[in-house]
Biopython code that builds the backbone (N, CA, C, O; Angstrom):
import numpy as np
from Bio.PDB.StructureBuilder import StructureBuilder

atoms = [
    (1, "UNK", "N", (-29.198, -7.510, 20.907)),
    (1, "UNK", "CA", (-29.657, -6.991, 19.638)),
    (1, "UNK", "C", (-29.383, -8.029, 18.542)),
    (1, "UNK", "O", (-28.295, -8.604, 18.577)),
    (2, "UNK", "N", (-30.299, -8.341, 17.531)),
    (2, "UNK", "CA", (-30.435, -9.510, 16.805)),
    (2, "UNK", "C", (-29.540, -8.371, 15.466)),
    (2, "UNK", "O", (-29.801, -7.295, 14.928)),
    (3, "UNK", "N", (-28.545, -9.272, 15.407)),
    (3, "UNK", "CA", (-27.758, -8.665, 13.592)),
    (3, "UNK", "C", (-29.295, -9.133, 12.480)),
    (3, "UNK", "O", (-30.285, -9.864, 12.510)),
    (4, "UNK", "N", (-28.631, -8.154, 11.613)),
    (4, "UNK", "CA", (-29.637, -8.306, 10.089)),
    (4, "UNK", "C", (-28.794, -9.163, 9.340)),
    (4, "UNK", "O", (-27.594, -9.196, 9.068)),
    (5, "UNK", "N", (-30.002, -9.986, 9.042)),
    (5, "UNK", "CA", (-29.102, -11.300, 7.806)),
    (5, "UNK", "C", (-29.515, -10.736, 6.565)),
    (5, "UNK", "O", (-30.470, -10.147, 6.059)),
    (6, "UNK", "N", (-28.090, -11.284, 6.228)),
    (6, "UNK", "CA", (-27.413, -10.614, 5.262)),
    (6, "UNK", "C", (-28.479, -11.375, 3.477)),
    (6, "UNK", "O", (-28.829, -12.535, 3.256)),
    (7, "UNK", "N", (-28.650, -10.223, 2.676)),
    (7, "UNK", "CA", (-29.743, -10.789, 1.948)),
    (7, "UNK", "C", (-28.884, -12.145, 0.755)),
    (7, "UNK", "O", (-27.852, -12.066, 0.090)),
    (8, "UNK", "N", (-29.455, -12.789, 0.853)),
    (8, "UNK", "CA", (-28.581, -13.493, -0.497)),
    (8, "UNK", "C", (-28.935, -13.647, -1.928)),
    (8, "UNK", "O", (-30.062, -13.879, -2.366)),
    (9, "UNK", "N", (-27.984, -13.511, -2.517)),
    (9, "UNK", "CA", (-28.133, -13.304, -4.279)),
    (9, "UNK", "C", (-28.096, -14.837, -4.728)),
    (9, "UNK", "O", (-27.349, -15.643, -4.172)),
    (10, "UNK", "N", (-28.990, -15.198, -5.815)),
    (10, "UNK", "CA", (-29.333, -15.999, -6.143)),
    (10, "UNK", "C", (-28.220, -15.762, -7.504)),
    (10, "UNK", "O", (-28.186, -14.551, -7.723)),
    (11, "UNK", "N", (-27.290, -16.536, -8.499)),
    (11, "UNK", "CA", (-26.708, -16.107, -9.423)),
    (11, "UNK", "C", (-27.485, -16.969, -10.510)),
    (11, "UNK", "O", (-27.795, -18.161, -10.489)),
    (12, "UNK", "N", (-27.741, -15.801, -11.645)),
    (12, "UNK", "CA", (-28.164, -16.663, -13.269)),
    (12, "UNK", "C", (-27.420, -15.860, -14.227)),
    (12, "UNK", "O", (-26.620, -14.925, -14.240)),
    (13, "UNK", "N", (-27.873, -16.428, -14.809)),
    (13, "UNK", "CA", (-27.355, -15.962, -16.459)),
    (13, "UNK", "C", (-28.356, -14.964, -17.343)),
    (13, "UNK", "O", (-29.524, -15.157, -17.683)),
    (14, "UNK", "N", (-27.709, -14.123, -17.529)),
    (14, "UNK", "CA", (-28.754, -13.098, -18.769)),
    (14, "UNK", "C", (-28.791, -14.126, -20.280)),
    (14, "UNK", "O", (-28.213, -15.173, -20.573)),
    (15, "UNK", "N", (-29.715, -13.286, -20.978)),
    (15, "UNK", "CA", (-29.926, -14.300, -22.419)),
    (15, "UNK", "C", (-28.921, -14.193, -23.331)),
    (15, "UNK", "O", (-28.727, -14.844, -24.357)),
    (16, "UNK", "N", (-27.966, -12.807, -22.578)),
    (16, "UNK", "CA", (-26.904, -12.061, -23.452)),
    (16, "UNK", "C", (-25.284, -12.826, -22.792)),
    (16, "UNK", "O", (-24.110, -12.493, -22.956)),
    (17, "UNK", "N", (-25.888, -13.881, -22.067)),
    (17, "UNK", "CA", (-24.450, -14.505, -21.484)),
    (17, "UNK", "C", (-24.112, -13.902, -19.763)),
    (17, "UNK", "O", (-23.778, -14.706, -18.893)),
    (18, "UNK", "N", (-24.252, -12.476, -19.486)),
    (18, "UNK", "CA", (-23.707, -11.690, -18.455)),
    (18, "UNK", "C", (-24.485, -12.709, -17.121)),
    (18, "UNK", "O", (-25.609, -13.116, -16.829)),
    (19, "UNK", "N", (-23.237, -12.778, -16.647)),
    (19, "UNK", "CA", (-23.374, -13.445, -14.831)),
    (19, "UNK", "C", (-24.587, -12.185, -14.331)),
    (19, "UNK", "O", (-24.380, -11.045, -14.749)),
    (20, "UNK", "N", (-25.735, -12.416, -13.509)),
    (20, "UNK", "CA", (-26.329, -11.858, -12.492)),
    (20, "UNK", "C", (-26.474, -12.129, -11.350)),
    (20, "UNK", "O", (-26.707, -13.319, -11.135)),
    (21, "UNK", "N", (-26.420, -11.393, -10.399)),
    (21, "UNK", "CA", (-27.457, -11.744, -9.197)),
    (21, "UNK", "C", (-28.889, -11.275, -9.234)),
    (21, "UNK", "O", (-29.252, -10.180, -9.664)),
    (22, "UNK", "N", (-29.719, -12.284, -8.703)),
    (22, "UNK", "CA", (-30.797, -11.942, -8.155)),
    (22, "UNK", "C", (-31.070, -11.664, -6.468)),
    (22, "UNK", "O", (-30.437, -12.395, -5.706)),
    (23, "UNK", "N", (-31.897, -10.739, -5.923)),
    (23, "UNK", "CA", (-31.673, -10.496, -4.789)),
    (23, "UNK", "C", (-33.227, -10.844, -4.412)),
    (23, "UNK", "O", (-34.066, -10.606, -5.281)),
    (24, "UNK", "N", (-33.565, -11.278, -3.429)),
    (24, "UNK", "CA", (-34.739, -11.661, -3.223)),
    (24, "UNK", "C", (-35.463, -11.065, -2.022)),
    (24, "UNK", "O", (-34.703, -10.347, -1.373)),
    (25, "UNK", "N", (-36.379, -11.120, -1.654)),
    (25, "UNK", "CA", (-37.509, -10.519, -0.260)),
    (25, "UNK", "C", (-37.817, -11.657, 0.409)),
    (25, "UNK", "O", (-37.637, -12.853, 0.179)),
    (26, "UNK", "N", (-38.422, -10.909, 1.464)),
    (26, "UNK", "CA", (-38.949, -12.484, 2.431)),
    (26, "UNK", "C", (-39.314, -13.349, 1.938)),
    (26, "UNK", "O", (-38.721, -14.424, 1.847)),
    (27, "UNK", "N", (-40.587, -13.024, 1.423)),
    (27, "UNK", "CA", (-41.136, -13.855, 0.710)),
    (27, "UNK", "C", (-40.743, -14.534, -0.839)),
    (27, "UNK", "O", (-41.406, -15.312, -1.524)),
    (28, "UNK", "N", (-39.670, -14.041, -1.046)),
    (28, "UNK", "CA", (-38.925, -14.940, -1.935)),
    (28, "UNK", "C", (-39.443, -14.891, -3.806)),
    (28, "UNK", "O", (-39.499, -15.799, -4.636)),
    (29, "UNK", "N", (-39.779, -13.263, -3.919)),
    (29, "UNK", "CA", (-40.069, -12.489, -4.816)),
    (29, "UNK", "C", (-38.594, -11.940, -5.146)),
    (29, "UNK", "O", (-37.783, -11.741, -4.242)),
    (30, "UNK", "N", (-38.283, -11.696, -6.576)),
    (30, "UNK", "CA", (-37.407, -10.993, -7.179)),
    (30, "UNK", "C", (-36.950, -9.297, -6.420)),
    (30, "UNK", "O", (-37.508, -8.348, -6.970)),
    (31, "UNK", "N", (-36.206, -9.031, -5.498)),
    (31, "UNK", "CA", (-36.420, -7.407, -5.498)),
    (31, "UNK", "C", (-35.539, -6.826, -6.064)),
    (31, "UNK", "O", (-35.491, -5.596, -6.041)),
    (32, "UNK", "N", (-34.619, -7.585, -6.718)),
    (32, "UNK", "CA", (-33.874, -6.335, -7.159)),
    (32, "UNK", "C", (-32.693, -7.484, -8.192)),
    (32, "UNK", "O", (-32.355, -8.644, -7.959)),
    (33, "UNK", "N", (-32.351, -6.645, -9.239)),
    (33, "UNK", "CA", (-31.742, -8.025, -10.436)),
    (33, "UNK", "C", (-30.463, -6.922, -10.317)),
    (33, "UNK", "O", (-30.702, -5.736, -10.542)),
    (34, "UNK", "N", (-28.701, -7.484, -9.851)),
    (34, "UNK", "CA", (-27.666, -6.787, -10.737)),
    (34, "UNK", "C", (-26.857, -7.123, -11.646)),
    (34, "UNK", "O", (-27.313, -8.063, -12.297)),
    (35, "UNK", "N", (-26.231, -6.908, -11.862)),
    (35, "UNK", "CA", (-25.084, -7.198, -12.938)),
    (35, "UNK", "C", (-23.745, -7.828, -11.980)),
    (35, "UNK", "O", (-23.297, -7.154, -11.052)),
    (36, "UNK", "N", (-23.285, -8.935, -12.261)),
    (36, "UNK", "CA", (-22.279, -9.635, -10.928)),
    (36, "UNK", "C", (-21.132, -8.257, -11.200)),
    (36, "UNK", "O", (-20.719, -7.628, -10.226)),
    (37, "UNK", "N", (-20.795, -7.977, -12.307)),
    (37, "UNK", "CA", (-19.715, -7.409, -12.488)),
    (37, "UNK", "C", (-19.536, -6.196, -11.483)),
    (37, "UNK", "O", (-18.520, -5.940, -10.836)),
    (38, "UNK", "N", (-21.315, -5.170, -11.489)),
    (38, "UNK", "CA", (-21.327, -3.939, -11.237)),
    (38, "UNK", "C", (-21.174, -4.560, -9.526)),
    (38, "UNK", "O", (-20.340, -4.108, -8.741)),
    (39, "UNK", "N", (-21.755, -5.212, -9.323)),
    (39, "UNK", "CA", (-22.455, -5.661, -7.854)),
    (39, "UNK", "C", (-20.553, -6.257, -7.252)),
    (39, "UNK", "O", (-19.885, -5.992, -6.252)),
    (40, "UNK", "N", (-20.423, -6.709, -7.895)),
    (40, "UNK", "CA", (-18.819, -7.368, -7.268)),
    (40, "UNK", "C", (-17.457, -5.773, -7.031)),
    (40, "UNK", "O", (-16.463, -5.603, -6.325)),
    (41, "UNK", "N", (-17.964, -5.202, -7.743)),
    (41, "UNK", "CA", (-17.120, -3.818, -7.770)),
    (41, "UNK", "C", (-17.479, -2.916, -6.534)),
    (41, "UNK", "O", (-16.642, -2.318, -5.857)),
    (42, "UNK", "N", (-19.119, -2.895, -6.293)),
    (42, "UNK", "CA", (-19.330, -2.188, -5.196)),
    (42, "UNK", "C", (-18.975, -2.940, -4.490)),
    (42, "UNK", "O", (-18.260, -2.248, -3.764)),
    (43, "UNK", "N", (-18.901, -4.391, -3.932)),
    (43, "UNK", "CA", (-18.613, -4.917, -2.697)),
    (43, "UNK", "C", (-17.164, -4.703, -2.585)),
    (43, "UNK", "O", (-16.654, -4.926, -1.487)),
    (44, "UNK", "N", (-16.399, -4.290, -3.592)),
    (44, "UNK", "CA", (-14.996, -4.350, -3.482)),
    (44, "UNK", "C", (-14.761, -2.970, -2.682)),
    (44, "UNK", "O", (-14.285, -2.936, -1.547)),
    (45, "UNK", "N", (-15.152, -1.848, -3.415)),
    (45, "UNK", "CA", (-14.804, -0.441, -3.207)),
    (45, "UNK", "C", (-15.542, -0.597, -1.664)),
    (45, "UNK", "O", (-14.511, -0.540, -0.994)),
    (46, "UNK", "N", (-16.854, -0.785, -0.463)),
    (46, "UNK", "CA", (-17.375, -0.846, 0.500)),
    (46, "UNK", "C", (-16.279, -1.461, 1.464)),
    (46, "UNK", "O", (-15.929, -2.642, 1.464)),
    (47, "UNK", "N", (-15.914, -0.699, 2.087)),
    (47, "UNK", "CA", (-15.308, -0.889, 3.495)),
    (47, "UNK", "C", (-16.324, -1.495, 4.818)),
    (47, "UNK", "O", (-17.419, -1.134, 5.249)),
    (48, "UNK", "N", (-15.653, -2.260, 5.089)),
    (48, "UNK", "CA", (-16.393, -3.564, 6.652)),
    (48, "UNK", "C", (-15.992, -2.758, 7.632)),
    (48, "UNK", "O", (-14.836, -2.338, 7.589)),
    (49, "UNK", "N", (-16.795, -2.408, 8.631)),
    (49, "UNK", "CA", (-16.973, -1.909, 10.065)),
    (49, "UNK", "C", (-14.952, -1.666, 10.613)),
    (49, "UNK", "O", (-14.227, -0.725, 10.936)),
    (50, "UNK", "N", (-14.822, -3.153, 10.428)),
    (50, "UNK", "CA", (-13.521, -3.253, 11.081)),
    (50, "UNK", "C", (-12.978, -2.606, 10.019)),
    (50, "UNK", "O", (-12.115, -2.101, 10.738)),
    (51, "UNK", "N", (-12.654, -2.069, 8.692)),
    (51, "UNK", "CA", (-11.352, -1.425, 8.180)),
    (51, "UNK", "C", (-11.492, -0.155, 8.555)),
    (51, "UNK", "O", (-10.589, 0.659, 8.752)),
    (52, "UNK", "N", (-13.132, 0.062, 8.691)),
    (52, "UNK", "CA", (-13.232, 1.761, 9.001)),
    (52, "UNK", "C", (-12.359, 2.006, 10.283)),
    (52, "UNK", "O", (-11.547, 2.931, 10.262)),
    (53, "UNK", "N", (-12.479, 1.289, 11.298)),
    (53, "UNK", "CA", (-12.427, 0.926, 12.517)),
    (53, "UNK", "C", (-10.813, 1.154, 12.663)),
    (53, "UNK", "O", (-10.293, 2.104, 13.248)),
    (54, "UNK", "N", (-9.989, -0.147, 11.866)),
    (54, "UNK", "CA", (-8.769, 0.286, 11.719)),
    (54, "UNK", "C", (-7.933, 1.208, 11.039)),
    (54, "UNK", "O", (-6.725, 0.972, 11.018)),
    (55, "UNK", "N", (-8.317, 2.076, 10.560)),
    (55, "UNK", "CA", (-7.494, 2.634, 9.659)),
    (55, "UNK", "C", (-7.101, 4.466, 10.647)),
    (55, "UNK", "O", (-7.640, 5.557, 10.462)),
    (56, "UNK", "N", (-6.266, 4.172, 11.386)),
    (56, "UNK", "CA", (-5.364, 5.036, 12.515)),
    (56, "UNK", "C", (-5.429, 5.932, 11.378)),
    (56, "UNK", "O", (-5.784, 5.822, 10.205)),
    (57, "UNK", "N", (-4.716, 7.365, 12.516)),
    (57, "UNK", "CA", (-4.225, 8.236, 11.683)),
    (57, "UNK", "C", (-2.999, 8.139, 11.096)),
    (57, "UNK", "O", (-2.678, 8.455, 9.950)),
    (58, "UNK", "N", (-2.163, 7.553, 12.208)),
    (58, "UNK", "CA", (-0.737, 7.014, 11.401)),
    (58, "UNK", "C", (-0.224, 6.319, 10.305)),
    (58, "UNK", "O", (0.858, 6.346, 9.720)),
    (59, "UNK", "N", (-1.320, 5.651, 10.160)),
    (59, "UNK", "CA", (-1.833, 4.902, 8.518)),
    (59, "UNK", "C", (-2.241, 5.419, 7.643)),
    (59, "UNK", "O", (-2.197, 4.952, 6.504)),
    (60, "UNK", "N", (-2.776, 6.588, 7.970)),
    (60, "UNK", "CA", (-3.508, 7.387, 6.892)),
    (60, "UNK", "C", (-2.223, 8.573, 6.340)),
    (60, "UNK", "O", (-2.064, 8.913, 5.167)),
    (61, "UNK", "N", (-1.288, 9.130, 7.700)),
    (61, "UNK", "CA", (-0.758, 9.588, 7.189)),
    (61, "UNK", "C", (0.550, 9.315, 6.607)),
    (61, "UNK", "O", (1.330, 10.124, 6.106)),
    (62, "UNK", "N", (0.720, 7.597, 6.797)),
    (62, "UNK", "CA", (1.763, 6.899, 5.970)),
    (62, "UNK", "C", (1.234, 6.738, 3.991)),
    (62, "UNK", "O", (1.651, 6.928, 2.849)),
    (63, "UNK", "N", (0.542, 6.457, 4.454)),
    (63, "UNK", "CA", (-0.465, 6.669, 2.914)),
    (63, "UNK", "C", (-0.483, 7.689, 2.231)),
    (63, "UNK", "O", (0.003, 7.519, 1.113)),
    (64, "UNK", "N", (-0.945, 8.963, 2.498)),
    (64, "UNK", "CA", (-0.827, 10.057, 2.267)),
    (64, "UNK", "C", (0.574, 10.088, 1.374)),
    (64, "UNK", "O", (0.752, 10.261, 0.169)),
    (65, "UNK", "N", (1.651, 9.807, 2.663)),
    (65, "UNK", "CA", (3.223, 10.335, 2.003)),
    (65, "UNK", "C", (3.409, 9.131, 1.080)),
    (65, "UNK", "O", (4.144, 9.289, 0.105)),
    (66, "UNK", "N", (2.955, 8.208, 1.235)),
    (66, "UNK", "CA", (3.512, 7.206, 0.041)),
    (66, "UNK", "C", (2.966, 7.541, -1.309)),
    (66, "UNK", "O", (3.403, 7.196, -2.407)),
    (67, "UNK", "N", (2.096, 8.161, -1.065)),
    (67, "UNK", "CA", (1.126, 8.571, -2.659)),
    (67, "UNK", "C", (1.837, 9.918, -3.384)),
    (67, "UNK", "O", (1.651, 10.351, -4.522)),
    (68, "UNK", "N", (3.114, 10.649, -1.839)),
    (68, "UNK", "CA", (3.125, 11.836, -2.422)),
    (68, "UNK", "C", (4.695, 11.667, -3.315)),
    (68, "UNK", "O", (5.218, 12.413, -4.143)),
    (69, "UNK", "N", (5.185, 10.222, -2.671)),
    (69, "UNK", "CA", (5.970, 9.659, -3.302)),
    (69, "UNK", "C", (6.074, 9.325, -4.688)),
    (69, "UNK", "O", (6.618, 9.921, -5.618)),
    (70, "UNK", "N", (5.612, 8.537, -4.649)),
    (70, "UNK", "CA", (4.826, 8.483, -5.944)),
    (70, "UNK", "C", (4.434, 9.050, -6.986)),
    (70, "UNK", "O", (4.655, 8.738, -8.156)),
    (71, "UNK", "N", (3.842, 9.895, -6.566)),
    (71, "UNK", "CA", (3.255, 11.591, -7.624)),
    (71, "UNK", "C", (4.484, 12.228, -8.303)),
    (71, "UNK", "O", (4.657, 12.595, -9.465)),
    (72, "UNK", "N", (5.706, 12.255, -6.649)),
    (72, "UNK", "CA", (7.415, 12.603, -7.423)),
    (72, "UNK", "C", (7.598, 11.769, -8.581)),
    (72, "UNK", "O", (7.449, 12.117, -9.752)),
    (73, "UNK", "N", (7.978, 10.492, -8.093)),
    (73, "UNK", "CA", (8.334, 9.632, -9.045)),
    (73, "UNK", "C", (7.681, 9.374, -10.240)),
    (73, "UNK", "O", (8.218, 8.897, -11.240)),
    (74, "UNK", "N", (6.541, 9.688, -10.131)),
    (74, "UNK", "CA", (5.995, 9.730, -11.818)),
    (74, "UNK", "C", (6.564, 11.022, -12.794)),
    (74, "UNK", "O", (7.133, 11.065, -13.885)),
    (75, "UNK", "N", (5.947, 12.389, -11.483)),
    (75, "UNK", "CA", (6.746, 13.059, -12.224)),
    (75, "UNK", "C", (8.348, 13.523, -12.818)),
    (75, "UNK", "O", (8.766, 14.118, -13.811)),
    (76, "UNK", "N", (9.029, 12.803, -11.452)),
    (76, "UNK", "CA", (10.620, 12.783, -12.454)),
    (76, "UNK", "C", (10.803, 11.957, -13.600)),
    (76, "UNK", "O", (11.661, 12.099, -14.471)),
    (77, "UNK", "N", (9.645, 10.807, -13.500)),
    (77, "UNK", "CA", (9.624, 10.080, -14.895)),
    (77, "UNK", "C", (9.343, 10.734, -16.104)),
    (77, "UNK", "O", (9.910, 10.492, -17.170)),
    (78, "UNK", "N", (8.492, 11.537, -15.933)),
    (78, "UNK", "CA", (7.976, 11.888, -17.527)),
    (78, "UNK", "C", (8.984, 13.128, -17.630)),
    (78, "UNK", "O", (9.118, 13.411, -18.821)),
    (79, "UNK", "N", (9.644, 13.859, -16.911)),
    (79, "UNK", "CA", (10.445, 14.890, -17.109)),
    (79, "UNK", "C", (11.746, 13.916, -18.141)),
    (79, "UNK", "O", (12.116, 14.125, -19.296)),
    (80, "UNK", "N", (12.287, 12.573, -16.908)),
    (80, "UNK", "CA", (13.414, 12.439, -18.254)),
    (80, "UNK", "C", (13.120, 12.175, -19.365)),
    (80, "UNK", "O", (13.818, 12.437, -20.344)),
    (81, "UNK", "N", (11.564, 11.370, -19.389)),
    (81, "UNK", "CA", (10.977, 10.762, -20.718)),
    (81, "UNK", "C", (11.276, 11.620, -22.138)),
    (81, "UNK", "O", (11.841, 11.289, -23.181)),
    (82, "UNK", "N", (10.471, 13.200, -21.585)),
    (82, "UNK", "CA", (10.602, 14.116, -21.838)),
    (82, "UNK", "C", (12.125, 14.741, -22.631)),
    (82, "UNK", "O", (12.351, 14.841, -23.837)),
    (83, "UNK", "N", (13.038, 15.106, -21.429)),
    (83, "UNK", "CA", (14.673, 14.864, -22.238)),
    (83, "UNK", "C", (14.693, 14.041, -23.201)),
    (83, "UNK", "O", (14.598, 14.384, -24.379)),
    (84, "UNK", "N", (14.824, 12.815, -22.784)),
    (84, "UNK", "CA", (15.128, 11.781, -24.208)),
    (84, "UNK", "C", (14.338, 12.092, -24.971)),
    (84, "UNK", "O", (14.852, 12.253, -26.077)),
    (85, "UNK", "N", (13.078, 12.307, -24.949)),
    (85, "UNK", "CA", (12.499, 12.574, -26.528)),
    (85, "UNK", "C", (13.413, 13.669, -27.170)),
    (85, "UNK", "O", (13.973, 13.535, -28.258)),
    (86, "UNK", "N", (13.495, 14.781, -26.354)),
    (86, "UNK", "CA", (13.956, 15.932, -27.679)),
    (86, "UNK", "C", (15.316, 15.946, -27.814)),
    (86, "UNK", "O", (15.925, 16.817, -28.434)),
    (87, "UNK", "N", (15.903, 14.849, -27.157)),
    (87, "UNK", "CA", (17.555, 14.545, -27.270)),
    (87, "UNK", "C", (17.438, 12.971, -28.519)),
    (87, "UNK", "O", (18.354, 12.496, -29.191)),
    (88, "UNK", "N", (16.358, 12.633, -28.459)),
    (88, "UNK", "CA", (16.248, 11.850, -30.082)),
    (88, "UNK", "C", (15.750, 12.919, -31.010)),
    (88, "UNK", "O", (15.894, 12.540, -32.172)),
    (89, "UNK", "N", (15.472, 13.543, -30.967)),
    (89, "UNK", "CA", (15.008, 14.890, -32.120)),
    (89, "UNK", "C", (15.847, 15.300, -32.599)),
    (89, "UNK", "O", (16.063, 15.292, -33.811)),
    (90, "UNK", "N", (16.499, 15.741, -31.778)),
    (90, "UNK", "CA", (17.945, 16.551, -31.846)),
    (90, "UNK", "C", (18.776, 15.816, -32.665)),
    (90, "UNK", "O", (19.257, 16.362, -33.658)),
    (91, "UNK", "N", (19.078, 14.387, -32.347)),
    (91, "UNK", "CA", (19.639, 13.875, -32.913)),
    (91, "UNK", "C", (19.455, 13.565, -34.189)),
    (91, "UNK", "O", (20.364, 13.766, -34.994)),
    (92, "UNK", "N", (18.125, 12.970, -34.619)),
    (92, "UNK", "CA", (17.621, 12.804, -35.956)),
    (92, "UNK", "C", (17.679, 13.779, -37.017)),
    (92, "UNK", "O", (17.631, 13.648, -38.240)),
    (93, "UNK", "N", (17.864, 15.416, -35.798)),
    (93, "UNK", "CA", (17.866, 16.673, -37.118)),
    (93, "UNK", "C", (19.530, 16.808, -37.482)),
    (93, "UNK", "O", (19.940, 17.471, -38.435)),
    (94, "UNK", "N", (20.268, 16.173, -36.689)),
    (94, "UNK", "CA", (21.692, 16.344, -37.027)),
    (94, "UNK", "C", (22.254, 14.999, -38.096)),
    (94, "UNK", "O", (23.218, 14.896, -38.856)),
    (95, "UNK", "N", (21.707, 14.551, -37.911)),
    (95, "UNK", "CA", (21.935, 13.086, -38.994)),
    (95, "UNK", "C", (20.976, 13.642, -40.251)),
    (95, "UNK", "O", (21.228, 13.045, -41.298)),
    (96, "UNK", "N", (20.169, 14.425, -40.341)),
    (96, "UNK", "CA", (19.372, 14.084, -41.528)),
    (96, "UNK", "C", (20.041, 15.319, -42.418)),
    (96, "UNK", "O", (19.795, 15.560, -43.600)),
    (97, "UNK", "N", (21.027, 16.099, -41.470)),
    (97, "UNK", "CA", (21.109, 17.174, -42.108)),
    (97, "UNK", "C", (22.579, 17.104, -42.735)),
    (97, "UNK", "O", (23.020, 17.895, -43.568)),
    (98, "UNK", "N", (23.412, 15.761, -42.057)),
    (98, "UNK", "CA", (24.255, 15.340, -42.111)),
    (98, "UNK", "C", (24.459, 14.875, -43.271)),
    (98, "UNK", "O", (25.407, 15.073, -44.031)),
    (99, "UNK", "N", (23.080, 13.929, -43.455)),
    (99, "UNK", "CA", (22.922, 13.177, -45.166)),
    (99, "UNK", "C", (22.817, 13.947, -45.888)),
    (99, "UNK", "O", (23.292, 13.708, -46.999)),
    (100, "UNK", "N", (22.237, 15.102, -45.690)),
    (100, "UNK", "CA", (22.162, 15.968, -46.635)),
    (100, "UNK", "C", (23.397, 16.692, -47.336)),
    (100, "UNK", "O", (23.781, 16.543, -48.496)),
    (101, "UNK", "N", (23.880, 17.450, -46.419)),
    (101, "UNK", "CA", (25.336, 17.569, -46.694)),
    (101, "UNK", "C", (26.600, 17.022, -47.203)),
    (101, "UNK", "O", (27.580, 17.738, -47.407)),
    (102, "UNK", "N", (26.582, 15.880, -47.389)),
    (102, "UNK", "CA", (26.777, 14.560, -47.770)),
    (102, "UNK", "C", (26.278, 14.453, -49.245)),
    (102, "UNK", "O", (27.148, 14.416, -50.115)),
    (103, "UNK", "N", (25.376, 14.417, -49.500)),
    (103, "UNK", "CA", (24.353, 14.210, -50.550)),
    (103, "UNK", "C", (25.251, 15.722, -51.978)),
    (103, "UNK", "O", (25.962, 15.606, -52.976)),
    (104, "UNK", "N", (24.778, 16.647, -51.401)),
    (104, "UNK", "CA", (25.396, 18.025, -51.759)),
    (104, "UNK", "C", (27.019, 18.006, -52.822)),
    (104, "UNK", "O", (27.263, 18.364, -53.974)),
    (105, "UNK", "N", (28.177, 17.152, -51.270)),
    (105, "UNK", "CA", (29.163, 17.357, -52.138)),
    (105, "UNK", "C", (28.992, 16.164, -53.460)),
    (105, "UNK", "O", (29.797, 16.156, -54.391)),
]
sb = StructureBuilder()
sb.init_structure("model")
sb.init_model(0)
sb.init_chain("A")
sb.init_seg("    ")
for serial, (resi, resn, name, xyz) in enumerate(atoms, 1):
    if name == "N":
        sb.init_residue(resn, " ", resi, " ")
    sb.init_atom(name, np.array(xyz, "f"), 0.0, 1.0, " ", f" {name:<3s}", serial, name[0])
structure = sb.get_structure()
């Protein structure tokens, strides 16, 4: 079985500066114009035969728990974040009330 060759992008420039590809047909007509940026993002996010290929369940479910890791650890983050903010509140209302009192005698 003969593989499909792979089409190739011709790269130019828009009038606005932006990198493109051009994608071409047999016959070597324009078929299709992208944006390198948009076009480089899909090739990023597209998985190759072989990652589909490799990616076990044991990998998937190491992944899984590392993400669920994670999710903890963000959220114990914003919980202390959280504390310290209203333990600087706290504090600022006891000093201001402090000056005040202060102020008074």
């Amino acid at each position: 079985m003969a593989t499909k060759k792979k089409a190739r992008r011709t790269v130019m420039y828009s009038s606005g500066g932006k990198k493109l590809y051009a994608v071409r047909d047999k016959t070597g007509k324009f078929k299709d114009i992208q944006q390198y940026s948009r076009a480089h993002r899909m090739d990023m996010a597209r998985k190759s035969k072989d990652e589909v290929a490799g990616a076990s369940p044991v990998k998937k479910a190491a992944k899984k728990a590392a993400k669920k890791v994670a999710a903890k650890k963000t959220a114990a983050r914003k919980t202390v974040k959280k504390a310290a903010s209203k333990v600087r509140t706290a504090v600022r209302r006891v000093v201001k009330a402090a000056k005040k009192a202060a102020k008074k005698k």
